[in-house]
C-alpha positions in Angstrom: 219.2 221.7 -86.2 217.4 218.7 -86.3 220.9 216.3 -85.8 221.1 217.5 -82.7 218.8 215.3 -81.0 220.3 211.9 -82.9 222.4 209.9 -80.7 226.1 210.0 -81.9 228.4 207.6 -79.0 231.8 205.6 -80.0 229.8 202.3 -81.1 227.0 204.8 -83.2 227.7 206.9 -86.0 224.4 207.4 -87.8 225.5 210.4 -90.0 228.4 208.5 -92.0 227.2 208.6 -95.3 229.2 205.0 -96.3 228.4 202.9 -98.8 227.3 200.8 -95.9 225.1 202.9 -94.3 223.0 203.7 -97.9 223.3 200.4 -98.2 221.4 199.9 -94.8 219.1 203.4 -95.3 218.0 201.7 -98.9 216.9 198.3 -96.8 215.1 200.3 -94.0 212.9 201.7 -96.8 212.4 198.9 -98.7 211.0 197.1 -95.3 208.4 199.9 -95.2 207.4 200.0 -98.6 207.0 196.3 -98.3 205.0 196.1 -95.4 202.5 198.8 -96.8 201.9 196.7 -99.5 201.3 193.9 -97.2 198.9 195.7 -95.1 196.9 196.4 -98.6 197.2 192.8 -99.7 195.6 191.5 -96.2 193.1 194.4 -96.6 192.4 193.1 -100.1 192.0 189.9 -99.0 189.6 190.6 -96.7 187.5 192.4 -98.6 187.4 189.7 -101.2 186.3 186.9 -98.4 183.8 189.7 -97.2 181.8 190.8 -100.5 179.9 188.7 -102.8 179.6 191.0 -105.5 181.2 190.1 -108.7 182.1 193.3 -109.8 183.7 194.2 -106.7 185.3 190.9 -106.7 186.6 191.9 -110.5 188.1 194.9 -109.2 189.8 193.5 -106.0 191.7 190.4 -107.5 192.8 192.4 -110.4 194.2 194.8 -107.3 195.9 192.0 -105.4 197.6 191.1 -109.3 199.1 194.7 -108.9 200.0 194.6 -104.9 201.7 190.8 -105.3 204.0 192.4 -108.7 204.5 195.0 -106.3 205.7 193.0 -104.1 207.9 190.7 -106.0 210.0 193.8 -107.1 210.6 194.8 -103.6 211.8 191.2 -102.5 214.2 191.6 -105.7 215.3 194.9 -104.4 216.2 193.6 -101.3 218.0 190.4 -102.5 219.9 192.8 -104.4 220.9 194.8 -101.5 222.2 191.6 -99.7 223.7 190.4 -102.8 226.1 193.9 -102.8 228.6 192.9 -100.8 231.5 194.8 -102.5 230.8 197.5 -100.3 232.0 195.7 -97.3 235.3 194.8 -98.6 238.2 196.4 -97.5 238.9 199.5 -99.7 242.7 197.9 -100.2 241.9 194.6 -101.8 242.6 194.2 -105.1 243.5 190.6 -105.8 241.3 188.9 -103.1 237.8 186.9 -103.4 234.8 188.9 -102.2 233.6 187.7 -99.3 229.7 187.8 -98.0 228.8 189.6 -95.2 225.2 189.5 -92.9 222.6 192.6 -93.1 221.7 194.2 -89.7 218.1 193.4 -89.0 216.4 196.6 -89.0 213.8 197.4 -86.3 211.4 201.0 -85.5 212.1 203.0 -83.3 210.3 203.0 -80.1 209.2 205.1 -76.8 209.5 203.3 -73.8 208.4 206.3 -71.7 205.3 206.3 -71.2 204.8 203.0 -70.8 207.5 202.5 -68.1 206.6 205.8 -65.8 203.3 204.1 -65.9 204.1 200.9 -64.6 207.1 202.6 -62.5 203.8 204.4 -60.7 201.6 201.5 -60.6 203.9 199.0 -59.5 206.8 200.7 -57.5 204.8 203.8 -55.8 207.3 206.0 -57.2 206.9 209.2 -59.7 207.7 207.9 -63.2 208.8 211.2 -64.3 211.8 211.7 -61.8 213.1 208.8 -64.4 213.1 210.4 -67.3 216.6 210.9 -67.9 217.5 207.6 -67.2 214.5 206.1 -69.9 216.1 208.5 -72.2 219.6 207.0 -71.8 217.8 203.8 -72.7 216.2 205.0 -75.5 219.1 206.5 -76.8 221.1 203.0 -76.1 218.7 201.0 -78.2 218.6 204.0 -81.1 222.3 203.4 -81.5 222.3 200.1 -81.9 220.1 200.9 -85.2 223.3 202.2 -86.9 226.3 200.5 -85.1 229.3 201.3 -85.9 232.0 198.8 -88.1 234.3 198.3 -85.3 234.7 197.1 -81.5 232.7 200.0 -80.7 229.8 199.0 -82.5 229.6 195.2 -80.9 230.0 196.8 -77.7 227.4 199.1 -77.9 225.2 196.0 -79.2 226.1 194.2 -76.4 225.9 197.0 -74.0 222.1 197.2 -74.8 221.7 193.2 -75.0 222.9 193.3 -71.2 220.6 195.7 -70.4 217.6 194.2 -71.4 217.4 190.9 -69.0 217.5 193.4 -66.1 214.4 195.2 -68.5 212.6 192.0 -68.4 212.7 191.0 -65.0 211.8 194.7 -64.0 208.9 195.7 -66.2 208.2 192.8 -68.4 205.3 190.6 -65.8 204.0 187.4 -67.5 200.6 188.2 -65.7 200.7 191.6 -67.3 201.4 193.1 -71.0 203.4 196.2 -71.3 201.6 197.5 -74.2 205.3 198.0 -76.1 205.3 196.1 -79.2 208.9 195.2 -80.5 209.2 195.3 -84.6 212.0 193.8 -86.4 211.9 193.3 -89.9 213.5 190.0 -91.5 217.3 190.3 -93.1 216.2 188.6 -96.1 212.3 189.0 -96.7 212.2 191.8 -95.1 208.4 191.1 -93.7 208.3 192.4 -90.3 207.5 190.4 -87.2 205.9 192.2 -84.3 205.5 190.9 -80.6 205.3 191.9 -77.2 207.8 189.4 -75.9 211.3 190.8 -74.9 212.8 188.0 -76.2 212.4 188.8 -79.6 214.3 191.9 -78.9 216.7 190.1 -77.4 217.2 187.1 -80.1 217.2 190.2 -82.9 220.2 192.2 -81.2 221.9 189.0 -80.7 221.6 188.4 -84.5 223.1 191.9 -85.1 225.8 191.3 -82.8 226.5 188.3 -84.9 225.7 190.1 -88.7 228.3 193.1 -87.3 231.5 190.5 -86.6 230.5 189.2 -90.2 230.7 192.9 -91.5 233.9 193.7 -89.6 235.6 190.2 -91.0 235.2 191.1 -94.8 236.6 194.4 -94.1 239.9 193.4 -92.8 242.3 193.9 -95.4 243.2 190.4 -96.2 246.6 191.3 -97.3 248.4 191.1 -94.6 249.1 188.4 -92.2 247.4 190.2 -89.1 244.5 190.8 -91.5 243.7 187.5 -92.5 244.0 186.7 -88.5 241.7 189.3 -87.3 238.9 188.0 -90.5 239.7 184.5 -88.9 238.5 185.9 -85.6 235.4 187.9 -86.5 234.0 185.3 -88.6 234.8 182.5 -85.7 232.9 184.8 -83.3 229.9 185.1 -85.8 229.6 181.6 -86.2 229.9 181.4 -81.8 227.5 184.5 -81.4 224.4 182.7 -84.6 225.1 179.1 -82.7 224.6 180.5 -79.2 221.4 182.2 -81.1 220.3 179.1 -82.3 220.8 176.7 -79.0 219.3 179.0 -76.8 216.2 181.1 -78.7 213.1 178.3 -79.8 210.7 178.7 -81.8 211.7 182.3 -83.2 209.3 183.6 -85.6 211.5 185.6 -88.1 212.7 183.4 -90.6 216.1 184.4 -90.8 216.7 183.3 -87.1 215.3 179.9 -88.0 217.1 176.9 -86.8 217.8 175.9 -90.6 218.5 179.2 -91.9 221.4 180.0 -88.8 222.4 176.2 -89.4 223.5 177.1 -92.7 224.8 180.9 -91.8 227.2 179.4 -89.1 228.1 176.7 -92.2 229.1 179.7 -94.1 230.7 182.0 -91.5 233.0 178.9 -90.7 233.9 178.0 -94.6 234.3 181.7 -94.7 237.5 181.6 -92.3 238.2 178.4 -93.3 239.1 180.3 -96.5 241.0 182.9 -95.1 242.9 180.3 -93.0 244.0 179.2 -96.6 244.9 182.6 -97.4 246.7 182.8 -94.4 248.9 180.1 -95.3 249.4 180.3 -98.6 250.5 184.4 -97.9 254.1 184.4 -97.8 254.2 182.2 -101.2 254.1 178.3 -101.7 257.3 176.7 -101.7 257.4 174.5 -105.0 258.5 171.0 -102.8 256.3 168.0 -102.7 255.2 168.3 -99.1 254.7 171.5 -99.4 252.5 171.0 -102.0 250.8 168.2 -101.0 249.8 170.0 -97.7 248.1 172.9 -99.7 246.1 170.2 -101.6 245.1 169.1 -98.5 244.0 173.2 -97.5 242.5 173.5 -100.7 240.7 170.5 -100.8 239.2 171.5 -97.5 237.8 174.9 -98.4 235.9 173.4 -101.3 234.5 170.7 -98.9 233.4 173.1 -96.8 231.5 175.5 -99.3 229.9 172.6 -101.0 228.6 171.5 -97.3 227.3 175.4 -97.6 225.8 174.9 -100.9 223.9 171.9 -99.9 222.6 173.8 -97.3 221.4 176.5 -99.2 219.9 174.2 -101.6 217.0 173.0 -99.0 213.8 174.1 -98.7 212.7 176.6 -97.6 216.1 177.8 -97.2 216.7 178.4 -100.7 213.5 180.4 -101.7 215.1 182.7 -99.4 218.4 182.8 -99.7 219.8 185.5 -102.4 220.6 183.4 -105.4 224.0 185.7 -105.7 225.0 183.4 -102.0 224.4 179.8 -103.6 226.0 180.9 -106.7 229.2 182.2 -105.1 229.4 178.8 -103.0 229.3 176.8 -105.9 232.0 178.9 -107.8 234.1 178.6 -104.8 233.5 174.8 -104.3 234.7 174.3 -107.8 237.8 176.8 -107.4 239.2 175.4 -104.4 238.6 171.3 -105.6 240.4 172.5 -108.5 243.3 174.2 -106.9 243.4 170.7 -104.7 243.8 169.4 -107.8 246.5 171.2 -109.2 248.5 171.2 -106.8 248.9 167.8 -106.3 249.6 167.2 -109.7 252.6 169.7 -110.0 253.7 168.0 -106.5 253.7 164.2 -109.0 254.5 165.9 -112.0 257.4 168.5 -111.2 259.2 166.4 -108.0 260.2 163.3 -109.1 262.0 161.0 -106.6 265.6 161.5 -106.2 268.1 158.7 -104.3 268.5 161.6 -101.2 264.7 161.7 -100.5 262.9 160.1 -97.9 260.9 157.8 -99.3 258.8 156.3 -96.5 257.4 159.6 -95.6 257.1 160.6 -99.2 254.6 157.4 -99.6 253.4 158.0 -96.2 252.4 161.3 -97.2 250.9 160.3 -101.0 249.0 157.9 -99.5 247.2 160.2 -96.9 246.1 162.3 -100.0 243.5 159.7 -101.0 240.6 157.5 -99.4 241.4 154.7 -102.6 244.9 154.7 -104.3 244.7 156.0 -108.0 243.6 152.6 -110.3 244.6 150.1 -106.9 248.5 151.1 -107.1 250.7 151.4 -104.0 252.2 154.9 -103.5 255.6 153.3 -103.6 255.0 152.1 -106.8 253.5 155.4 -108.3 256.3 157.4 -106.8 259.1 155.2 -108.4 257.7 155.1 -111.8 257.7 158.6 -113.4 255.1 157.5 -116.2 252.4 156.3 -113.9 253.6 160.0 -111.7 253.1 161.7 -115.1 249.7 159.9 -115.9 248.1 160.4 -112.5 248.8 164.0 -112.2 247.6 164.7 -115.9 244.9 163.0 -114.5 244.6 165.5 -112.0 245.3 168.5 -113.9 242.6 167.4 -116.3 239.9 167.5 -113.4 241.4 170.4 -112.4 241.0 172.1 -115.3 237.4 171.2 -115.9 236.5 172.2 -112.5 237.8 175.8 -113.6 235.8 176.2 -116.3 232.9 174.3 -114.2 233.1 177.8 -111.5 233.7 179.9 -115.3 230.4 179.3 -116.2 228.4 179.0 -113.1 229.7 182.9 -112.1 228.4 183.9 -115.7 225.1 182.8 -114.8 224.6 185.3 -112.1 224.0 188.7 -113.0 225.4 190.2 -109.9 228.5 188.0 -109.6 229.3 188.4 -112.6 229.8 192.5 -111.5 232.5 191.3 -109.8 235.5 191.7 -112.0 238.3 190.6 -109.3 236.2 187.4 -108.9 236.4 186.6 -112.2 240.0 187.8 -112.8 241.1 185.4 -110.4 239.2 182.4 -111.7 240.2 182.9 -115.1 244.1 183.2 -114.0 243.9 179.9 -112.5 242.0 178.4 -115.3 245.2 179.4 -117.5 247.8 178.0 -115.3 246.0 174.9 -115.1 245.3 174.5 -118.6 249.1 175.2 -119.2 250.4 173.3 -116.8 248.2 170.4 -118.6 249.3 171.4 -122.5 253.6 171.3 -121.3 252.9 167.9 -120.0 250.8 166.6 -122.7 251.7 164.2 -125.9 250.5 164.8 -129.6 251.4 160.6 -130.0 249.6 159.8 -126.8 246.2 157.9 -127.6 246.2 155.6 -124.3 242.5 155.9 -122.2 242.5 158.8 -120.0 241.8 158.0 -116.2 240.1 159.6 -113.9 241.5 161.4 -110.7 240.1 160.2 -107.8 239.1 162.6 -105.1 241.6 164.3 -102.6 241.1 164.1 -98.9 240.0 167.1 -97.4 242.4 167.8 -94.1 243.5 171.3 -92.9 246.0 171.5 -89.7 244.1 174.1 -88.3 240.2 173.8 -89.1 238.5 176.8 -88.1 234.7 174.6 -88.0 236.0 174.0 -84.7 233.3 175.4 -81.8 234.6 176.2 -78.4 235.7 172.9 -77.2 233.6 173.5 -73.8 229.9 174.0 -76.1 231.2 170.6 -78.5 232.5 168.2 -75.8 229.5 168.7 -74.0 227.0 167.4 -76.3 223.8 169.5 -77.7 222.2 172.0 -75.4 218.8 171.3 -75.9 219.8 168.2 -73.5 222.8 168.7 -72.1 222.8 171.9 -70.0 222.3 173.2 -66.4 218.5 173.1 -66.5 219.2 169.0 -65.9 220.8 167.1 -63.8 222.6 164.4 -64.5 224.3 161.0 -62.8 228.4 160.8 -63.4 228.3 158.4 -66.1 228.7 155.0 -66.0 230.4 151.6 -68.2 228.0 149.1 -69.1 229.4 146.1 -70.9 227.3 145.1 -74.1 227.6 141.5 -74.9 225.2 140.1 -77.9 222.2 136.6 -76.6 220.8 135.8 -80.1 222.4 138.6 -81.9 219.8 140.5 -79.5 221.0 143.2 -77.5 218.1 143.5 -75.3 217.1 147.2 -75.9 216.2 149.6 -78.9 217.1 153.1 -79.6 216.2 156.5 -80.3 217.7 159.8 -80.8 217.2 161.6 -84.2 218.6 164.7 -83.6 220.9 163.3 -80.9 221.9 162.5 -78.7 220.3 158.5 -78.6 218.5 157.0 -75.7 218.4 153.3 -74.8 214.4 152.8 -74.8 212.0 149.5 -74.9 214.6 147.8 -72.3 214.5 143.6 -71.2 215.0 143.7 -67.6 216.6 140.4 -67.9 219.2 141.1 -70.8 223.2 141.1 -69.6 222.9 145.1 -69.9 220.7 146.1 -67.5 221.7 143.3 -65.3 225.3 145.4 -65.4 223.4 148.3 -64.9 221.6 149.8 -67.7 218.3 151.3 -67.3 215.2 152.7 -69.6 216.2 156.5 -70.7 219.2 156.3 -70.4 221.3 158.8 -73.1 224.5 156.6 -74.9 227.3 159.5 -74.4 230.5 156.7 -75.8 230.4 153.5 -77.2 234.3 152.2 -76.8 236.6 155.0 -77.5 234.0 156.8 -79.7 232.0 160.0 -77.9 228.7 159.6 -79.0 226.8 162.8 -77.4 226.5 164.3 -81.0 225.5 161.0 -82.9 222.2 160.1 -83.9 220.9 156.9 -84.0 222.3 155.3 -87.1 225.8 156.5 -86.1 225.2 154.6 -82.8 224.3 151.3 -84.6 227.5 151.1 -87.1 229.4 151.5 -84.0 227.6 148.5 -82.3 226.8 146.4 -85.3 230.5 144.9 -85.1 230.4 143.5 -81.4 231.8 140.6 -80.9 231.6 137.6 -78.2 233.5 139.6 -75.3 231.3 142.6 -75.9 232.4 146.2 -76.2 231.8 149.4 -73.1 229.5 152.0 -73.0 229.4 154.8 -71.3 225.4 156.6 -70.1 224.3 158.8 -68.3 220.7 158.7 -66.6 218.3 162.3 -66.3 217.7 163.3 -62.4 215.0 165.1 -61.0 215.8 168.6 -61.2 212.6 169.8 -59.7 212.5 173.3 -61.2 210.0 174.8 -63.1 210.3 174.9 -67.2 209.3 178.5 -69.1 205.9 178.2 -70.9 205.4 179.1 -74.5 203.7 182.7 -75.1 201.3 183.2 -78.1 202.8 185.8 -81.0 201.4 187.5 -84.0 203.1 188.7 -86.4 201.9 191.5 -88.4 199.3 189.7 -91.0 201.5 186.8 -90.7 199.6 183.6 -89.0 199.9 182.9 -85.1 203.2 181.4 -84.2 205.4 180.7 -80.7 207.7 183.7 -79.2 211.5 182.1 -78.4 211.2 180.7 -75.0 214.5 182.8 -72.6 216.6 180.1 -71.4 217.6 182.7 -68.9 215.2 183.8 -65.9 215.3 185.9 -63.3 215.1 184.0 -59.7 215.8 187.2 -57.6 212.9 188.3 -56.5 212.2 191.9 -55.3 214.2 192.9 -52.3 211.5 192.5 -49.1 211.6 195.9 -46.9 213.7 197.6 -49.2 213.8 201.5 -48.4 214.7 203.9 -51.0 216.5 206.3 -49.6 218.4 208.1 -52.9 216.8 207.8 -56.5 218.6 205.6 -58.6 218.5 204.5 -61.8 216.2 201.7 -62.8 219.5 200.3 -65.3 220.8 200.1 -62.1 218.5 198.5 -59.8 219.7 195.1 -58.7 223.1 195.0 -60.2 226.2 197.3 -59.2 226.5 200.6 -61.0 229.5 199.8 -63.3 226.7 198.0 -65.5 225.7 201.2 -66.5 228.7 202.4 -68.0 229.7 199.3 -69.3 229.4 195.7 -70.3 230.2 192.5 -69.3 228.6 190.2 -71.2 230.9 187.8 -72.8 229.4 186.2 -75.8 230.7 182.6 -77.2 233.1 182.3 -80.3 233.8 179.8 -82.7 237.2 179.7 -81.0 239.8 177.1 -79.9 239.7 178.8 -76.1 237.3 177.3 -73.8 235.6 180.4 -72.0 237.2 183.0 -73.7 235.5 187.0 -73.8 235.6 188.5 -77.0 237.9 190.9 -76.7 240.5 188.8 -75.6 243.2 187.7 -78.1 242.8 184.5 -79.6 244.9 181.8 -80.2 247.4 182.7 -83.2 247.6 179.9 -86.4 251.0 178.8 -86.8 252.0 180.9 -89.6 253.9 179.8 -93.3 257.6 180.4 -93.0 258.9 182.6 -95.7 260.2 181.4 -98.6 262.8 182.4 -101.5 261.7 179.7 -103.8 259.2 181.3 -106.9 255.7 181.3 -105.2 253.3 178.9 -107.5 250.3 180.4 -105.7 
């Protein structure tokens, strides 16, 4: 049988015939069908710049016409496939909003063997083929990570491979000398294929998979259960940890979909997406219909949306949004509405249904109304609104009317996308809340009312558990591109800042951050305290500064006053080590670009006098056996934990007590 021979291990199943896995079959083909027609196009092309006959010229543009419709319906295939994502939800969910989970990148398959006995021969004096079993084992490694499977297993087998392949590199991989293996992956979301003999695009692609898997195993957690929501909470924190990692550490990667912009905004949406389920979470056990109960899941709700329209925006740039499926920006912008409006309605059933009764407690009742808005409603105090039930009653029609609008806002936007609008539950749900809102508005509404409607101001967005949070040890530090071990840095130090002439005696710069203190007067009352030219601003009073840019900086600053106000800087040492160079790519019929440059190098050198006295395996050579069999790579997570591994339990959310109250949500 020809199965026989296709690598089946706990993190592989290749044969399951799941609606994922045609899902992934149908993009594998569509990345070949499109890069045949890409190869004709560039051979088209060149024909045309090589032939000055018209006729031929005739015949060859009306060619390209044909290849480029050709190729237009492919790319609308494929942004179909990523717009399917009802496949990935869990098969229990009824009453829940889809969520969208990453494609795998797909790549070729590929024969190491020749190439390695080779260089095994040429550069180590040993026979090549006494390896064979152990190149196969490889080859078999990186074939399952092709088709990984939806579970632990499958990041494990991911990241078995991805720790495999620095020891690969160091090995085999000589900067004075090329391999002759080309590594192909093809781009999630064009799929044009990028093809290189640099490692490190291997290395970048799996580490994209690892993070496109966690995104695939969070939407199919059933989301219906409390441990459910928790484990989607997880997976999608550890996607947003796995893309960031990805996008601090790999430059100048020349697939688009591991772009700095396009992971900026994928890590934006992994993080609304548990921000969401966080909501969820809370709002599981019902929501008790008492004010601060209430006003806290305005707060939740209000939150959510803020975080999906941050998402939207994102997807709105260019050039992300020419290749983002218009299905993703859609469902961001119904979900920004739905969540604003829910914000909305809940804080007006909190005015509108709770009014204030002698046994309340009214200072933390106003304390809390007045933490629910940046600007009081029309200038009035919270006191006075709570006291007063026909100001309560105005401000939360006021309220319900935006909320309402916003409902039918995220009503029409899902109509206008053809594959959101297959959605049913999606639209079930937004239509349900639509009602209640526009009921809760009609009870509380007069037929003898004619007074000038007002408009609700905005709620603030605040959740007691954000899940945007990165692992405090990757945010405290400041942005990697600066701060990491490849520089060494003095402990920092307090300078006082006092204004001569409303002059502070030095510029800055620092767009992205963090800022530096450049053009510097040797004379001014900083560096006479200690400042010097270079030097990186890392707190300016209270305020850490290491991800500000400079703008940021100066509002901080602009307020000084006669006695002056701290900083804290830091100055760059002399590290003396060497930095990697850029290597020169192609990309097939794509123009020359830069590989990623591996943060990560190999100082060991090889072993002097070292006598082989038993084969071994070259997986093996220069780390202990154990690596073989398994893997200890720990990848970072959008987590709460400082250094946690992935597979270690994280930190719980406080979860909602039960309640017997009726549920409003």
């Amino acid at each position: 049988s020809s199965d026989t021979n296709v690598p089946c291990s706990p993190g592989c199943n290749p044969l399951a015939l799941t609606g994922r896995s045609k899902l992934q079959n149908e993009r594998a083909s569509l990345n070949q069908q499109i890069i045949r027609q890409m190869r004709m196009r560039a051979g088209a092309e060149n024909l045309l710049r090589a032939t000055s006959n018209n006729k031929v010229c005739d015949m060859v543009v009306l060619e390209l016409s044909y290849i480029n419709s050709n190729l237009q319906l492919l790319m609308e295939q494929l942004e179909g496939l990523n717009s399917s994502v009802e496949v990935y939800q869990n098969i229990q969910e009824t009453s829940s909003i889809p969520l969208i989970p990453l494609g795998l990148k797909e790549t070729k398959e590929m024969d190491f063997s020749v190439s390695f006995k080779d260089f095994i021969l040429e550069h180590y004096s040993e026979d090549g083929s006494s390896f064979e079993e152990e190149i196969a084992d490889l080859m078999d490694l990186r074939q399952a990570c092709r088709t990984p499977s939806r579970n632990d297993a499958g990041i494990e087998t991911l990241a078995k491979y991805f720790s495999h392949i620095p020891l690969l590199e160091s090995r085999f991989f000589s900067a004075t000398r090329q391999m002759g293996i080309f590594f192909t992956w093809y781009d999630s979301f064009t799929g044009v294929p990028v093809c290189q003999q640099n490692v490190s695009l291997e290395k970048a692609s799996i580490l994209f998979n690892i993070g496109a898997l966690y995104t695939q195993i969070g939407t199919r957690c059933n989301r219906q259960t409390g441990s459910g929501l928790q484990d989607a909470i997880t997976a999608f924190q550890k996607a947003a940890g796995v893309l960031h990692h990805l996008k601090e550490t790999f430059t100048h990667t020349p697939s688009f979909d591991m772009s700095p912009s396009m992971l900026s905004m994928l890590i934006k949406m992994m993080l609304a997406q548990a921000q969401e389920c966080l909501f969820e979470k809370i709002a599981l056990s019902g929501i008790r219909n008492e004010f601060f109960s209430l006003l806290k899941m305005a707060h939740e709700a209000a939150k959510v949306g803020d975080t999906y329209d941050q998402v939207h925006q994102s997807m709105s740039q260019t050039p992300i949004k020419d290749n983002v499926p218009f299905f993703w920006s859609t469902v961001a912008q119904v979900k920004t509405h739905h969540y604003r409006s829910l914000a909305h309605y809940f804080l007006a059933t909190a005015l509108l249904d709770h009014q204030r009764k002698p046994s309340d407690d009214e200072d933390q009742q106003e304390k809390a109304l007045s933490q629910a808005y940046d600007a009081m409603p029309d200038g009035r105090s919270p006191l006075d609104i709570l006291r007063k039930r026909e100001e309560r009653r105005r401000i939360g029609k006021a309220h319900l009317r935006r909320a309402v609008i916003g409902h039918e806002e995220g009503l029409r936007i899902h109509s206008l996308c053809r594959h959101l609008r297959k959605l049913d539950v999606l639209q079930a749900i937004l239509q349900a809340s639509h009602n209640r809102s526009l009921a809760k508005f009609n009870d509380n509404d007069r037929e003898d009312e004619f007074t000038d409607y007002m408009e609700a101001p905005d709620i603030v967005c605040e959740s007691i558990n954000q899940s945007n949070v990165f692992v405090k040890l990757q945010t405290s530090s400041g942005p990697l591109s600066v701060f990491s071990a490849k520089q060494r840095w003095t402990a920092p130090r307090t300078v006082r800042l006092r204004l001569e002439d409303r002059d502070l005696g030095f510029t800055l710069r620092g767009d992205p951050a963090p800022v530096q203190v450049t053009s510097l007067d040797p004379l001014c009352p900083a560096a006479v305290d200690g400042l010097k030219e270079g030097d990186y601003i890392v707190a300016v009073g209270d305020a850490d500064c290491k991800w500000m840019v400079v703008s940021e900086v100066m509002r901080l600053l602009k307020d000084v006053d006669e006695d002056g106000i701290d900083i804290r800087v830091v100055s760059l040492m002399d590290s003396g080590l060497p930095m990697p160079t850029k290597s020169a790519t192609y990309c097939g019929g794509i123009s020359k670009t830069y590989s990623m440059i591996c943060l990560a190098f190999d100082d060991d050198k090889s072993p002097k006098g070292r006598k082989v006295t038993k084969k071994g395996s070259f997986l093996s050579w220069g780390v202990k056996n154990h690596l073989k069999s398994s893997s200890t790579l720990s990848l970072p997570t959008a987590d709460y934990s400082g250094t946690l591994p992935w597979n270690k339990p994280c930190p719980t959310f406080p979860s909602s007590s039960s309640y017997n109250d009726s549920a409003l949500y």
